[in-house]
C-alpha positions in Angstrom: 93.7 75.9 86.1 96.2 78.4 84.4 94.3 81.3 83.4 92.2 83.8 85.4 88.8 82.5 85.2 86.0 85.4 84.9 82.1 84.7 85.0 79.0 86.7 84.0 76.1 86.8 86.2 73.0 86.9 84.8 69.7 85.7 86.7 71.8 84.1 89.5 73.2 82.1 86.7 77.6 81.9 85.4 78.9 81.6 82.6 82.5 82.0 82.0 83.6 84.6 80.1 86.2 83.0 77.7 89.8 84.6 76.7 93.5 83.8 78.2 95.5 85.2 80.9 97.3 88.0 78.8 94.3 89.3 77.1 92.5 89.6 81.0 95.5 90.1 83.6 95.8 93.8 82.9 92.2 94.6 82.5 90.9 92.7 85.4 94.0 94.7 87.7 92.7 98.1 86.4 89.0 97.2 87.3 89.4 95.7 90.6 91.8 99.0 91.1 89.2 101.2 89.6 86.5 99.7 92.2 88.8 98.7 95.5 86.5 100.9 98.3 83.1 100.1 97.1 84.7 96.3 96.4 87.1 96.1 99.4 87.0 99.1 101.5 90.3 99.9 100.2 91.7 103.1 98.9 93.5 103.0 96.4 97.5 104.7 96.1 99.7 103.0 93.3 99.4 100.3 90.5 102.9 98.4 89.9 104.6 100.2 93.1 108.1 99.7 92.7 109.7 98.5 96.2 112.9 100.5 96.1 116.1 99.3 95.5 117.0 97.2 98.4 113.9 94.9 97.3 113.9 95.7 94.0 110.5 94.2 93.4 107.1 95.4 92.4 103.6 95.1 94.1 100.6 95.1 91.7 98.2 97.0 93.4 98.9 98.7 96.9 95.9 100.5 98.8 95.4 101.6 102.6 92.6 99.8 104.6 89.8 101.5 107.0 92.9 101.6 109.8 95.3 103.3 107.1 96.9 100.0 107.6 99.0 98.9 103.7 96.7 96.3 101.9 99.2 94.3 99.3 96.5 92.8 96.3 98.9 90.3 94.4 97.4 88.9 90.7 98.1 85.6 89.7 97.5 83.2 86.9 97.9 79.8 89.0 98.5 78.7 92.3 101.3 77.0 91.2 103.6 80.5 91.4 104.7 80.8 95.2 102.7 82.8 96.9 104.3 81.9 100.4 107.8 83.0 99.2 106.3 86.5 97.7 104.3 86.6 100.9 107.3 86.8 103.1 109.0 89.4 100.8 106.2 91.8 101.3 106.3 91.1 105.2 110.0 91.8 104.7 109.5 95.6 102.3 106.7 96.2 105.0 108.5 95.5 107.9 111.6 98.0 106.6 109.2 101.0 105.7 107.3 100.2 109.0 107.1 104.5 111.1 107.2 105.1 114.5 103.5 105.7 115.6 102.5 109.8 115.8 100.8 110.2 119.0 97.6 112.4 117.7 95.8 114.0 120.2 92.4 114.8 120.3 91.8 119.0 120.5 87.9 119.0 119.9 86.9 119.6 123.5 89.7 121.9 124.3 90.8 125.5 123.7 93.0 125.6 120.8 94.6 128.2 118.3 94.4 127.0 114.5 91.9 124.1 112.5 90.4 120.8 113.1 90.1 118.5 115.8 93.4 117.1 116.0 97.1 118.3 116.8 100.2 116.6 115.7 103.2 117.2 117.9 106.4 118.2 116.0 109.4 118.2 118.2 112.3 116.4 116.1 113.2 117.3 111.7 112.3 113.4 111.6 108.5 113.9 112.8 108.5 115.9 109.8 108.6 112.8 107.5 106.1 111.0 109.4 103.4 113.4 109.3 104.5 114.6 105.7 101.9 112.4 103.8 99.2 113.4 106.2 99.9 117.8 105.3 100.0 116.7 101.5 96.6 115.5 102.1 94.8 117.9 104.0 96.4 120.4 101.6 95.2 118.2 98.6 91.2 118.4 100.5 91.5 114.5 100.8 89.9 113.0 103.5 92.6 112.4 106.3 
């Protein structure tokens, strides 16, 4: 069992779609990433995310899950490639890229100056970079 194995469904019947592992790695990555929150509930951010230097690795597809937690999706042609041992290098790249928790509060109810129904303390230059992603998104008009 060496190849990525894809089926047609027609009638409530499969039948395998034939072709090998180069011609359907690539184009089965870009569909599943094309479709990852009506498929998985995950939004998408990055195809092929390099890991930085200290890991020096790649992840195939990396998304965010309903919690804004990281969801790693990992491709392979066999179960014969270790997934354990990659496993534990993601724990390790997540582990080092892991914030501090922003303590939102909740401003709906109360009397406030300014937007929306939720204030991010900034005290400290380095809760800056934690909420950093969040202001390049509400500027952006993504959801938050």
């Amino acid at each position: 069992m060496s190849d990525i194995k894809l089926f047609r469904l027609v009638n409530g019947l499969a039948t395998e779609l034939r072709g090998d592992a180069s011609d359907l790695e690539k184009p089965l990555q870009t569909l599943i990433e094309n479709n990852l929150e009506p498929l998985l509930g995950i939004r998408f951010l990055a195809s092929e995310y390099f890991t930085g230097k200290i890991h020096n690795g790649r992840i195939d597809s990396l998304g965010l899950d309903e919690n804004s937690c990281p969801v790693i999706l990992e491709y392979k042609r066999s179960i014969a490639e270790s997934v354990i041992n990659q496993g534990l290098y993601y724990l390790a790249w997540l582990m080092d890229h892991q914030a501090e928790p922003i303590n939102a509060r909740g401003v709906r109810n109360t009397g406030h100056w300014g937007t929306g129904d939720s204030e991010l303390p900034i005290t400290e230059d380095k809760d800056l970079d934690a909420v950093n992603a969040l202001i390049q998104q509400a500027y952006e008009g993504r959801a938050i």
